[in-house]
TORDOVO-465215 format. One record per residue (C-alpha): residue number from 1; residue in one letter; x, y, z. Coordinates in nm, 3 decimals, m for minus. Example, Ala and Ser with C-alpha at 12.3 -4.5 7.8 and 13.67 -1.06 7.14 Angstrom:
BEGIN
<i=1 aa=A u=1.230 v=m0.450 w=0.780>
<i=2 aa=S u=1.367 v=m0.106 w=0.714>
END
This chain:
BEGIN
<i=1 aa=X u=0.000 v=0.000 w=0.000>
<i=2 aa=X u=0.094 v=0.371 w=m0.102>
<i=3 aa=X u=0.191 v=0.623 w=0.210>
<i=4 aa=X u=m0.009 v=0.912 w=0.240>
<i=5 aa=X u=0.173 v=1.237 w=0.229>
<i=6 aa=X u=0.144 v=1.408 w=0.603>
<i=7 aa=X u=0.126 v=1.731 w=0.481>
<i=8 aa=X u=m0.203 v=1.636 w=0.245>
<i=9 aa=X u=m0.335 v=1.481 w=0.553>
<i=10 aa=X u=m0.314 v=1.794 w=0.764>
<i=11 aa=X u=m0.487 v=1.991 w=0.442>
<i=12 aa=X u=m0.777 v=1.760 w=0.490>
<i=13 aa=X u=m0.796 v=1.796 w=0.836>
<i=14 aa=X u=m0.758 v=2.184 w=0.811>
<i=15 aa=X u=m1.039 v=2.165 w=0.482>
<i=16 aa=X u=m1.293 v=1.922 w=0.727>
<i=17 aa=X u=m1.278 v=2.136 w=1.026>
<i=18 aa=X u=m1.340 v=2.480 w=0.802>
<i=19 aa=X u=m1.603 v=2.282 w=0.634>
<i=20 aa=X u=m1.734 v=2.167 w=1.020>
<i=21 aa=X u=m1.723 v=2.570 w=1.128>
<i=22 aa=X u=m1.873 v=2.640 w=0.812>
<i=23 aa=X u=m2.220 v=2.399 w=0.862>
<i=24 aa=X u=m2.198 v=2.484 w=1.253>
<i=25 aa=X u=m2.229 v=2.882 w=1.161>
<i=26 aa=X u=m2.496 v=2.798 w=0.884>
<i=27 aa=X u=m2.708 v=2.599 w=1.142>
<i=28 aa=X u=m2.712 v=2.891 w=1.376>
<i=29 aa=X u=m2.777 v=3.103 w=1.118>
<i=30 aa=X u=m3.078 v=2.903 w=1.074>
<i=31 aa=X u=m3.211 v=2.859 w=1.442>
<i=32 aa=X u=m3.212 v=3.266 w=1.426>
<i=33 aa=X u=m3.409 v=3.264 w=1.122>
<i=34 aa=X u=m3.657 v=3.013 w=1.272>
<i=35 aa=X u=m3.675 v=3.208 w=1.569>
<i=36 aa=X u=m3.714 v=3.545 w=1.469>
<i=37 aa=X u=m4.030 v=3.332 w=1.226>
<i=38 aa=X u=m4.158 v=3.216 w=1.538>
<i=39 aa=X u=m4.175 v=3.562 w=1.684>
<i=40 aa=X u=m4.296 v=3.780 w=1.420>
<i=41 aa=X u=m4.591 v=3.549 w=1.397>
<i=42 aa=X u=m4.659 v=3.512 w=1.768>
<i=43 aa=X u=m4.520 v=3.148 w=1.797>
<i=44 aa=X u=m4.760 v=2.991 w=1.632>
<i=45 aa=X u=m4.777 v=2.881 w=1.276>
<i=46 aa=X u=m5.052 v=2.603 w=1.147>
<i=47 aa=X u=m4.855 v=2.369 w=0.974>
<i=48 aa=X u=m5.176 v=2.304 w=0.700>
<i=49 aa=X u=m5.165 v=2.635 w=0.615>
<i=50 aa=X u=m4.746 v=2.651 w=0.583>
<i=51 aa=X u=m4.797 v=2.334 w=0.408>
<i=52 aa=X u=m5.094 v=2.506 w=0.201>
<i=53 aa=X u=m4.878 v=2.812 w=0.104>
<i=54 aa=X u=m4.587 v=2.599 w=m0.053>
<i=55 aa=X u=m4.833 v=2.396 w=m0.231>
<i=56 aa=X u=m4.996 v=2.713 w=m0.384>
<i=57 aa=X u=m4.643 v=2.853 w=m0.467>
<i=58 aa=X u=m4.534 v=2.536 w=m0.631>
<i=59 aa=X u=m4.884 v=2.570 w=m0.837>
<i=60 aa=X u=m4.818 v=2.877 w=m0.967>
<i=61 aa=X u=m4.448 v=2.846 w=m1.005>
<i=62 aa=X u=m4.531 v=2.547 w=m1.235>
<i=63 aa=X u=m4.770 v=2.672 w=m1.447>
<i=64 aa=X u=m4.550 v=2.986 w=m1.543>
<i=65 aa=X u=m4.241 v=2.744 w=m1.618>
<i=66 aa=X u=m4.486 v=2.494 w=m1.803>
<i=67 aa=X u=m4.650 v=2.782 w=m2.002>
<i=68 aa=X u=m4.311 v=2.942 w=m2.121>
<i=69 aa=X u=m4.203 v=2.575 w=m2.278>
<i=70 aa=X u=m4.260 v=2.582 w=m2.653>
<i=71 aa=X u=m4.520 v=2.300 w=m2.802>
<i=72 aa=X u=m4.284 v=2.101 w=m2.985>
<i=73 aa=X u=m4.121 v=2.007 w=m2.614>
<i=74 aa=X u=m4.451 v=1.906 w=m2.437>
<i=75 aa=X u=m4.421 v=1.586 w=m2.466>
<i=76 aa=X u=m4.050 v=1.538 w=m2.412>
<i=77 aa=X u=m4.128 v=1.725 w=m2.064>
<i=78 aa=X u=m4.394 v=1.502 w=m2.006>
<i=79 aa=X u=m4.230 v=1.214 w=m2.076>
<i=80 aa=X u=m3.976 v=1.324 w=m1.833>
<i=81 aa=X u=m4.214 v=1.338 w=m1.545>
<i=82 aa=X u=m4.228 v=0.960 w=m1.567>
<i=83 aa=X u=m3.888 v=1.004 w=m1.295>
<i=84 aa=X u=m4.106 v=1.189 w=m1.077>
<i=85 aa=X u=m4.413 v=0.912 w=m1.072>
<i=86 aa=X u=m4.149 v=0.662 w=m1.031>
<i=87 aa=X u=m4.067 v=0.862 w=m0.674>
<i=88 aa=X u=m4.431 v=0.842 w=m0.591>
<i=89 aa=X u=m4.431 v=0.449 w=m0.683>
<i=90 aa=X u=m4.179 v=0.408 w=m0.387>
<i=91 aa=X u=m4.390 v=0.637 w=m0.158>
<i=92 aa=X u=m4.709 v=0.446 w=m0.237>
<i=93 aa=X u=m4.508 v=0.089 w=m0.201>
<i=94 aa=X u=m4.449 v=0.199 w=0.164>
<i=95 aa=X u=m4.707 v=0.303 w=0.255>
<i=96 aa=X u=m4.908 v=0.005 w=0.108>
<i=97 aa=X u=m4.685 v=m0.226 w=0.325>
<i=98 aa=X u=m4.747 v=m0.099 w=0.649>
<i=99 aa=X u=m4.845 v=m0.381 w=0.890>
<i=100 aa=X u=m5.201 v=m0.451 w=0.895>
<i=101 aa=X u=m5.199 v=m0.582 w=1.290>
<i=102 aa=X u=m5.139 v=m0.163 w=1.376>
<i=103 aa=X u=m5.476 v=m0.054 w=1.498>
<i=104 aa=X u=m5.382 v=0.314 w=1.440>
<i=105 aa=X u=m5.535 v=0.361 w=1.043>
<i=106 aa=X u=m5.319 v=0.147 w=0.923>
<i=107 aa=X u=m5.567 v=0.023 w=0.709>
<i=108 aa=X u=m5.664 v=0.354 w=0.569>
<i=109 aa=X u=m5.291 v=0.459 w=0.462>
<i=110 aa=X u=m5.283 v=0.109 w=0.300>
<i=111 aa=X u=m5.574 v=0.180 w=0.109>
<i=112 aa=X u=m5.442 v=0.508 w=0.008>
<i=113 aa=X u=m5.104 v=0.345 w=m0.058>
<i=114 aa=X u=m5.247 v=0.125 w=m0.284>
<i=115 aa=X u=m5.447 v=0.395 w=m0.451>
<i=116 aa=X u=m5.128 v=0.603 w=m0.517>
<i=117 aa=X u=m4.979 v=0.289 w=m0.635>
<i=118 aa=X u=m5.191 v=0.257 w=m0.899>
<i=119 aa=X u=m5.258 v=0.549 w=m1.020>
<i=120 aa=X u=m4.866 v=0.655 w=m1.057>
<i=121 aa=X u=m4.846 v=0.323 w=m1.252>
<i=122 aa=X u=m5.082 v=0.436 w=m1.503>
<i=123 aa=X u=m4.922 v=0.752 w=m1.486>
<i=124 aa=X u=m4.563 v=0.591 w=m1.584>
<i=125 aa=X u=m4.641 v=0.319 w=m1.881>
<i=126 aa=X u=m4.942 v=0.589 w=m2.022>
<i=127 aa=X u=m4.576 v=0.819 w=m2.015>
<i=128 aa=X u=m4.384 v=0.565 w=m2.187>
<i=129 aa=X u=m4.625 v=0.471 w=m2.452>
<i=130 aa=X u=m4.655 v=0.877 w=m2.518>
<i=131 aa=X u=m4.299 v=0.877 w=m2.540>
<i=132 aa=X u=m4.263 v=0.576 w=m2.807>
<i=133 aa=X u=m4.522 v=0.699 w=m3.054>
<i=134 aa=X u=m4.315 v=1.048 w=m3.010>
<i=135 aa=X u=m4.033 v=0.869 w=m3.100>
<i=136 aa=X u=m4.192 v=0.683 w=m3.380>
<i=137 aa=X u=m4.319 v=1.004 w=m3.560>
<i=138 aa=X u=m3.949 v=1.072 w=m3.598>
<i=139 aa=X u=m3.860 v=0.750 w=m3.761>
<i=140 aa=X u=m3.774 v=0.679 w=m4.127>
<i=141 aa=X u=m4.066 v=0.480 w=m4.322>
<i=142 aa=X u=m4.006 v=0.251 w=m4.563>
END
């Protein structure tokens, strides 16, 4: 085995802890942040409507980057939302296989699980079908 060069290994060290001092000032940074939040709004923010608020932004975020793309790439950007189904697929797939002895609605989030499941499944082969007769339009005949 190769010896490591002492002097690279005191860089690293030196790099780490600066890198260490770095994320430590960064996470105080952010306790401030969530405090002075806290404050302004009396301590108390419902986390529906925090949750609420990002889901509107997203919304309209969306639509305005959706609306800008020309139509010849609609259905390459569709077809590229097939990654993000496949995310919810392994969402759904836990939450399906929660253990059914739980009395605590484990039942329910199976059912929803399941739900999700499917309906993301649709969602990915309806994709990839889109995708190969979008593909086929671009093929030679004959």
């Amino acid at each position: 085995m190769a010896e490591v060069d002492p002097q690279l290994l005191d860089k690293i060290r030196t790099a780490a802890e600066a890198a260490r001092q770095t994320a430590d000032s960064a996470q105080a940074y952010a306790e401030q942040i969530a405090a002075g939040a806290s404050a302004a709004s009396g301590g108390a923010i419902d986390p529906f409507i925090f949750r609420l608020a990002i889901f509107a932004l997203a919304v309209i975020v969306g639509y305005y980057v959706v609306w800008a793309v020309t139509p010849a790439l609609h259905t390459p950007l569709m077809s590229v939302t097939n990654a993000i189904s496949s995310v919810i697929v392994v969402g759904a797939l836990l939450s399906a296989g929660i253990d059914a002895s739980a009395d605590d609605g484990s039942s329910t989030a199976r059912v929803f699980g399941f739900l999700a499941l499917t309906l993301a499944s649709v969602n990915i082969f309806g994709g990839f079908l889109v995708t190969e007769r979008m593909l086929s339009m671009f093929k030679k005949k004959g």
